[in-house]
Backbone as JSON, one array per atom type, in Angstrom:
{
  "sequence": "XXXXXXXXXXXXXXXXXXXXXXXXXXXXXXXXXXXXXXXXXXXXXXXXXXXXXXXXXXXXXXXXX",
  "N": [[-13.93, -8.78, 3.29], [-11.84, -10.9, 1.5], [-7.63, -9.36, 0.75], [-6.44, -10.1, -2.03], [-4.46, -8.79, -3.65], [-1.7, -6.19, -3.58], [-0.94, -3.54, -5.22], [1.1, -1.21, -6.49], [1.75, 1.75, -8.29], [4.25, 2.55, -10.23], [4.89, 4.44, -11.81], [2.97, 6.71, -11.15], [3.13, 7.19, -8.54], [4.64, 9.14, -6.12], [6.49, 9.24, -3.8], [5.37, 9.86, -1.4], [5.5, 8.82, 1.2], [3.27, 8.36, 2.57], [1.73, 6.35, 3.08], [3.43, 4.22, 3.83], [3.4, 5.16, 6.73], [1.0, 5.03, 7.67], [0.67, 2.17, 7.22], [3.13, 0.48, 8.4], [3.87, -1.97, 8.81], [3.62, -3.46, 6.18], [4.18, -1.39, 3.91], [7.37, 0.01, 2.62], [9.26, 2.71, 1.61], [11.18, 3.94, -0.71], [12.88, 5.43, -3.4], [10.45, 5.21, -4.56], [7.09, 3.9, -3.08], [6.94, 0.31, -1.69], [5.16, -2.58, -1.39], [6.29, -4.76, 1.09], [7.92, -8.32, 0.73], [6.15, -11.3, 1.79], [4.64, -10.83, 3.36], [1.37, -11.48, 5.2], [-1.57, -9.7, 3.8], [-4.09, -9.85, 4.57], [-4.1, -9.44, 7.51], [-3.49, -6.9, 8.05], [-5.34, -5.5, 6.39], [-7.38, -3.38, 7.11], [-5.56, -1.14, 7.81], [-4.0, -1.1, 5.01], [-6.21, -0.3, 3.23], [-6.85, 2.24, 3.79], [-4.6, 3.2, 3.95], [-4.38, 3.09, 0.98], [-6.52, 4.75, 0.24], [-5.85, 7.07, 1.17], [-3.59, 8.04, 0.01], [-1.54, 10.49, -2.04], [-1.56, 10.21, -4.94], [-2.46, 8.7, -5.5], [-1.79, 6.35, -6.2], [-1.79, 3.54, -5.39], [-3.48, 0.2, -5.7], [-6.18, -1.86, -4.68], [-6.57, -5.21, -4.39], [-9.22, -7.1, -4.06], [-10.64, -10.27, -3.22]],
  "CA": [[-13.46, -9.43, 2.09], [-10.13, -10.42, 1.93], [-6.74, -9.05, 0.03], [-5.57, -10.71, -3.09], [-3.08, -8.12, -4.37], [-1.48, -4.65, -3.29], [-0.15, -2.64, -6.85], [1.91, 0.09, -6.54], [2.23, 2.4, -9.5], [5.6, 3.38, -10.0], [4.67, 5.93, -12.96], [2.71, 7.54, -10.31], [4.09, 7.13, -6.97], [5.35, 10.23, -5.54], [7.19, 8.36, -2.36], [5.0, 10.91, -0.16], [5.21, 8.15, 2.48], [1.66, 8.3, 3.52], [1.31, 5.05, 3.39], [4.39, 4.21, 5.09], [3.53, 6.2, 7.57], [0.0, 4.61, 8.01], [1.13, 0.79, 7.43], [4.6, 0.24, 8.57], [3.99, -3.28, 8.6], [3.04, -3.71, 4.41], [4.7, -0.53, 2.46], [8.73, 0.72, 2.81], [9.41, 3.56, 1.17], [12.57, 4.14, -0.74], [12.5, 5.94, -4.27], [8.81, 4.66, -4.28], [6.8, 3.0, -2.72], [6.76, -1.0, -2.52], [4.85, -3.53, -0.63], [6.99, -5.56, 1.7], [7.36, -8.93, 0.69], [5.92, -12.24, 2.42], [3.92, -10.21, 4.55], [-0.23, -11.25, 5.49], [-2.16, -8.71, 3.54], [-5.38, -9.58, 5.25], [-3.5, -9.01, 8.87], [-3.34, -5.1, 7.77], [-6.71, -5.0, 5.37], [-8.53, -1.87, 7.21], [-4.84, -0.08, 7.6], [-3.85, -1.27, 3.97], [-7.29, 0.51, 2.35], [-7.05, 3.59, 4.33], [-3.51, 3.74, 2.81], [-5.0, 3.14, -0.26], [-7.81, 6.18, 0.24], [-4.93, 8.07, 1.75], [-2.55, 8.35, -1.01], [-2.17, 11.65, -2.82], [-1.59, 10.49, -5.99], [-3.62, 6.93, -5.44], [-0.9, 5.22, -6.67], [-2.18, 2.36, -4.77], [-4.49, -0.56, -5.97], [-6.07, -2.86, -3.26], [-7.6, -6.03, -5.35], [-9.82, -8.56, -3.33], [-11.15, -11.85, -3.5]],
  "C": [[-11.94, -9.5, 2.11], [-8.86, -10.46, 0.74], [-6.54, -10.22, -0.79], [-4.29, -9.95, -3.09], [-3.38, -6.82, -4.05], [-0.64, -4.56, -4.64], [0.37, -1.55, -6.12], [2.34, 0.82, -7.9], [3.34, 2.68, -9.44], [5.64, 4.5, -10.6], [3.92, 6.96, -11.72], [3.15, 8.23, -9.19], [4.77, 7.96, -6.76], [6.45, 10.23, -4.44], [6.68, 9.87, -1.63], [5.23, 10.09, 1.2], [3.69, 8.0, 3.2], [1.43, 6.82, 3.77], [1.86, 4.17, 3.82], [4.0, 4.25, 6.47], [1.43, 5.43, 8.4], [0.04, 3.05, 8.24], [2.52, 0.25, 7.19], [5.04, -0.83, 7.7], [4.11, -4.37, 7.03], [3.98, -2.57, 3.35], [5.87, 0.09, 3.25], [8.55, 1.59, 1.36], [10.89, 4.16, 0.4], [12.86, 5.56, -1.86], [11.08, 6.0, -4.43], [8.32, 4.05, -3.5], [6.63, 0.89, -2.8], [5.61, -1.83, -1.0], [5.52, -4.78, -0.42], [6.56, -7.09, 1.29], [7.1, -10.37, 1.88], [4.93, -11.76, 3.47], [2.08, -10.63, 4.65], [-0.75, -10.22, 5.23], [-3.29, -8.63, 3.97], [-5.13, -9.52, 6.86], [-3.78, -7.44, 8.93], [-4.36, -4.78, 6.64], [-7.02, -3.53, 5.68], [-6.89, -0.7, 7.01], [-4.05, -0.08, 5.79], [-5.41, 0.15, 2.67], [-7.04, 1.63, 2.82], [-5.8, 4.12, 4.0], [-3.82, 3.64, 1.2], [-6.01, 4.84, -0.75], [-6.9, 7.4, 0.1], [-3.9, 8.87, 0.88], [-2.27, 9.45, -1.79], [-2.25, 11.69, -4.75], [-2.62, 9.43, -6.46], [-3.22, 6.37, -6.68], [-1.13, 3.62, -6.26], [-3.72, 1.51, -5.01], [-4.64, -1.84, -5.06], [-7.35, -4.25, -4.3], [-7.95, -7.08, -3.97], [-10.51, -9.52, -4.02], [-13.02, -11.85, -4.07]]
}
């Protein structure tokens, strides 16, 4: 199924990097997390969710189609 929209909480968001750290290519890390923009979110789907799963505070919302 494929990506509509990556969320990032900011109220939550701890900037642990995990998800950095799992998809280079989609989330920088600064104060928080953000999702890079212009980037193909269905290029990085399976490493996008598993940063999603991964998260410790699951600050991260993965919406599909």
């Amino acid at each position: 199924m494929a990506i509509k929209k990556v969320t990032i909480d900011k109220n939550v968001c701890a900037g642990a990097a995990v998800c950095e750290a799992i998809c280079p290519e989609v989330f920088e890390v600064d104060e928080y997390s953000q999702v890079k923009k212009g980037v193909d979110l269905n290029q990085y789907e399976e490493q996008i969710k598993e940063a999603a799963e991964s998260c410790p505070t699951q600050a991260i919302s993965v919406e599909e189609e």
